[in-house]
C-alpha positions as CSV (number, residue, x, y, z in Angstrom):
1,X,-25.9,-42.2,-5.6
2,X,-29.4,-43.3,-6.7
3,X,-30.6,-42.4,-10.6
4,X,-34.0,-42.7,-11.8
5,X,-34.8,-45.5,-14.3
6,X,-35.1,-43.1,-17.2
7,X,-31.3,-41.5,-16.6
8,X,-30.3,-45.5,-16.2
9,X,-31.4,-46.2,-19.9
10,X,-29.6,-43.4,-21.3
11,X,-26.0,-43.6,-23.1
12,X,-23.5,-42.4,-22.1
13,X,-22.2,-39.2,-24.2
14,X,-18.6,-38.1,-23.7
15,X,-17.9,-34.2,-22.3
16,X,-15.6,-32.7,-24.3
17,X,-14.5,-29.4,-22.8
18,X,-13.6,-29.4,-19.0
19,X,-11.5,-26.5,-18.7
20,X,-12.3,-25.8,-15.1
21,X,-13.4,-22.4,-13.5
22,X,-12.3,-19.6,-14.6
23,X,-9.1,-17.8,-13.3
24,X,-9.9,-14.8,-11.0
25,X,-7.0,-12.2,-10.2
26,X,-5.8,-12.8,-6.4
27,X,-3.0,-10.8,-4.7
28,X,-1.2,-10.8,-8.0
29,X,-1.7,-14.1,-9.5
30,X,-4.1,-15.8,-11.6
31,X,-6.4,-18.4,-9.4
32,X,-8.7,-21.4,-10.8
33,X,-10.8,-21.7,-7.3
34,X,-12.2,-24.6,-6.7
35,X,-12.2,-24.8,-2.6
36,X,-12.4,-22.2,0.1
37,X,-8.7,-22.7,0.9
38,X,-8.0,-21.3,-2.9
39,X,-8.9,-17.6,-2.0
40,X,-7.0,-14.9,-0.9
41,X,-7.6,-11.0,-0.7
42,X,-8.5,-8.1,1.0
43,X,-11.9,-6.9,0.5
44,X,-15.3,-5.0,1.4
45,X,-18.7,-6.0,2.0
46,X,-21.5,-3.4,3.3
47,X,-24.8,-5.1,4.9
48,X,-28.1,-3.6,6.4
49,X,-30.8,-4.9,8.2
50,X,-34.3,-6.0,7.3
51,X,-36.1,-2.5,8.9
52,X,-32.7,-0.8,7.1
53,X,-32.6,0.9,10.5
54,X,-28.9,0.4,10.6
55,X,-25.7,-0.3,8.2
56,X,-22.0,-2.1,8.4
57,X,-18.9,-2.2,6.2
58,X,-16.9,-5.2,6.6
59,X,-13.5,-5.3,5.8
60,X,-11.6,-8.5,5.8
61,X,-8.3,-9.9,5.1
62,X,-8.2,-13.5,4.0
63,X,-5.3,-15.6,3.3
64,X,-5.4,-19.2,1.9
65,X,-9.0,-19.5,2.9
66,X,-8.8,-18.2,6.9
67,X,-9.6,-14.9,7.5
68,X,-6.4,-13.3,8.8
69,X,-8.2,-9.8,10.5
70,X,-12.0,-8.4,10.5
71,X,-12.3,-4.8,10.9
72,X,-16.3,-4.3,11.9
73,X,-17.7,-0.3,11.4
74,X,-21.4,-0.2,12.3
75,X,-23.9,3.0,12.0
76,X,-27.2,4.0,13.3
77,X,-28.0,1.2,15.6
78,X,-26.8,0.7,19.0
79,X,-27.4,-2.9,19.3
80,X,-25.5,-3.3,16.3
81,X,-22.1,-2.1,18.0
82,X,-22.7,-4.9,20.5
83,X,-22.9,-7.2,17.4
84,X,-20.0,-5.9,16.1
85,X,-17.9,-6.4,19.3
86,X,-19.1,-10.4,19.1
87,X,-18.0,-10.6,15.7
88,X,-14.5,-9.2,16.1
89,X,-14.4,-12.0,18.2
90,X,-15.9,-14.5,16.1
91,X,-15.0,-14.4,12.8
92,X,-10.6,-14.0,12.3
93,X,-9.5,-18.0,12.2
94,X,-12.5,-19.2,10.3
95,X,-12.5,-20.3,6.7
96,X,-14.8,-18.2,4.0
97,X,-17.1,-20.4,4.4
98,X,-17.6,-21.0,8.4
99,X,-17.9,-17.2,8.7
100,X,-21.0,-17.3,5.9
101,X,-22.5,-19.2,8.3
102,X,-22.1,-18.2,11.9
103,X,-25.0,-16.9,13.2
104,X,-23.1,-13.1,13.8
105,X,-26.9,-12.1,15.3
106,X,-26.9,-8.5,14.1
107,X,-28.9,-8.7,10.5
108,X,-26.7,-6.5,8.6
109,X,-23.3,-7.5,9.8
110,X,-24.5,-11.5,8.4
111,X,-25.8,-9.5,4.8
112,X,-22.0,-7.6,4.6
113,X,-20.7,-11.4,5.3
114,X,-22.4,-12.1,2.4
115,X,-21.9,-9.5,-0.1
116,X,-18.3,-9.8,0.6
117,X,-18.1,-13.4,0.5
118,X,-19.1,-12.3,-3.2
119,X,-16.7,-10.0,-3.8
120,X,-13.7,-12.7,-2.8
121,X,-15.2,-15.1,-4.9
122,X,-15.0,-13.4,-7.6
123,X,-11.6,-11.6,-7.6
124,X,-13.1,-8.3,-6.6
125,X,-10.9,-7.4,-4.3
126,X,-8.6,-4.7,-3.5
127,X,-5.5,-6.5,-3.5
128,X,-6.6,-8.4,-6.9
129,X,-2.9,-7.1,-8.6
130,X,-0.9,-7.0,-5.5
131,X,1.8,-9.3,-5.3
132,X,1.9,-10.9,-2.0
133,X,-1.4,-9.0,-1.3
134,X,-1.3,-6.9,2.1
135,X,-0.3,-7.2,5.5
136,X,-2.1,-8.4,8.5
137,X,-2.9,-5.2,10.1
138,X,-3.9,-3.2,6.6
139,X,-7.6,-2.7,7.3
140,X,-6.5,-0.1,10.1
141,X,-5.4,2.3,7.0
142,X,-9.6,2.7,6.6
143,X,-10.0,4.6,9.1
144,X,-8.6,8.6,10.0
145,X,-5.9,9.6,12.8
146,X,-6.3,8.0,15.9
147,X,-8.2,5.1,14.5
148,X,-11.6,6.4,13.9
149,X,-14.4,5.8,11.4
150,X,-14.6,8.3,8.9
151,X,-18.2,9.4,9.8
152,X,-20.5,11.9,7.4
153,X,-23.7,13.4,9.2
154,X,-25.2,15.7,7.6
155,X,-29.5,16.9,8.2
156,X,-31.5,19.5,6.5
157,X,-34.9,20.6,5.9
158,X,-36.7,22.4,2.8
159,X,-37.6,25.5,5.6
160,X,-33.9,26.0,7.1
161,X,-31.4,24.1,4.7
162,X,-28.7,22.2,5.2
163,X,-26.9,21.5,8.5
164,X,-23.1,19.6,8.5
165,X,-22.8,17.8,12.4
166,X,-19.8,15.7,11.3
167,X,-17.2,15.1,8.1
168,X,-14.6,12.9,7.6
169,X,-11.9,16.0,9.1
170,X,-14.2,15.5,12.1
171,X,-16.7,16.8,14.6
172,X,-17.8,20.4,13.2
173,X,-17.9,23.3,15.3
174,X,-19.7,26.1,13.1
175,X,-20.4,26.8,9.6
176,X,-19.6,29.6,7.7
177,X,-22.0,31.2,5.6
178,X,-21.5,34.2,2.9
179,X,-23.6,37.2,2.2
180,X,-26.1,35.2,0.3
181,X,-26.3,32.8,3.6
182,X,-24.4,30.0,1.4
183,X,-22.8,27.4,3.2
184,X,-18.6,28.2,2.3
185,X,-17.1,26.0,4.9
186,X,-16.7,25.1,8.3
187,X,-14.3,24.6,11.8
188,X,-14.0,21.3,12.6
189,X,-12.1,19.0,15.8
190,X,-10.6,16.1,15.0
191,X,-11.8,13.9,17.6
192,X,-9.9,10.8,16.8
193,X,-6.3,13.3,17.0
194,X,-7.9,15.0,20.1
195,X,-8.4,11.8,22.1
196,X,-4.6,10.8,21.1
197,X,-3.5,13.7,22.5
198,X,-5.7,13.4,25.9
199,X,-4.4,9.8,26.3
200,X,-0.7,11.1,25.8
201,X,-1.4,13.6,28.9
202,X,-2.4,16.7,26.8
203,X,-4.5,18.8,28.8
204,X,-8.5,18.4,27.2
205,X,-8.6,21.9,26.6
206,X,-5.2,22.3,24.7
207,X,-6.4,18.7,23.0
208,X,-9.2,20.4,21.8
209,X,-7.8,24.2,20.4
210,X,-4.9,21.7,19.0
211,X,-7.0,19.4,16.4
212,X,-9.5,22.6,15.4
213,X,-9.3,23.4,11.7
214,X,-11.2,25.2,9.1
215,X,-12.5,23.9,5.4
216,X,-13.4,26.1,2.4
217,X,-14.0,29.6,2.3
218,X,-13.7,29.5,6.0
219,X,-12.2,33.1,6.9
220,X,-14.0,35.3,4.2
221,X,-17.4,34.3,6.0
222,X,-19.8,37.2,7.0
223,X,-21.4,34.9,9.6
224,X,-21.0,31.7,11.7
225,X,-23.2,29.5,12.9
226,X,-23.8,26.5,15.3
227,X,-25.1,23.5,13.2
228,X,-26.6,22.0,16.5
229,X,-28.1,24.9,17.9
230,X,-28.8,27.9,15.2
């Protein structure tokens, strides 16, 4: 290591304290990290793009270092599921650090690498207390019945109001509106518990009347209508 001539003329002058980093809390212990391999925990890391056109929430599990299991949910971009799909691939058996820097192509799966990359490094995960931490596998428990994403999509204007298209029960089939044409609640279909069913050799159509259910006020509604269409 090279010093310039002006550092080479200086004494030398002891360091006192060198206490090391700070202890973070990690799967129920107390952790001075000081390399990649020190770091364990489950956590979250939500990304965008640079147009902001699209979002993804990154979950990861990482044990000793090595991520363990990678659950990828991606919204309002297409190309971004395709990302998504590469990086499932990608990222389980690298360390912390390989993953911050594979190229994962879609921008805002690479910015949720890195805002979670944060939140392991500093303890801020959600196994921070949990002895042991979780199993392989845990990440699953984010999303509803038949593995889905919880989605939310919901439009409105100013002239017409507010229109629910999807909660996290599910796809919604009507609304129900009051005298005052208030929003009280709404049928839904669970879509991820519909598809289940198909896939166990349900009929569709008794899939479908099977998973419908109502939120709110539902029944005591004067009128109903189609958030799609009405």
């Amino acid at each position: 290591m090279n010093y310039s001539h002006e550092v080479e003329r200086m004494c030398v002058v002891a360091k006192g304290c060198d206490h090391g980093p700070a202890p973070i809390p990690e799967e129920g212990k107390w952790v001075k990290v000081k390399e990649i391999g020190d770091i364990s925990g489950l956590s979250h890391g939500v990304g965008w793009c640079a147009p902001q056109q699209g979002a993804c929430k990154l979950t990861l599990n990482v044990k000793n270092g090595i991520i363990e299991e990678a659950l990828i949910e991606t919204l309002g971009c297409s190309g971004m599921t395709h990302s998504a799909a590469m990086a499932a691939e990608i990222l389980q058996g690298k360390t912390l650090l390989e993953a911050l820097n594979t190229d994962l192509v879609c921008d805002a799966i690479n910015v949720a690498m890195r805002e979670i990359f944060k939140q392991l490094a500093y303890g801020r995960t959600q196994t921070a207390f949990s002895e042991g931490g979780l199993p392989v596998g845990a990440s699953l428990e984010d999303l509803g019945k038949g593995l889905r994403s919880q989605v939310g999509t919901m439009f409105g204007t100013k002239k017409k109001g507010a229109r629910y298209l999807e909660m996290a029960e599910g796809y919604i089939l009507d609304i129900a509106l009051d005298e005052n044409d208030e929003a009280i609640g709404y049928k839904f279909v669970h879509l991820g518990k519909m598809m289940e069913d198909i896939r166990n050799d349900v009929e569709p159509r008794e899939a479908y009347e099977k998973n419908i259910g109502t939120y709110g006020r539902y029944n005591e509604a004067v009128k109903y209508i189609d958030p799609r269409k009405e």
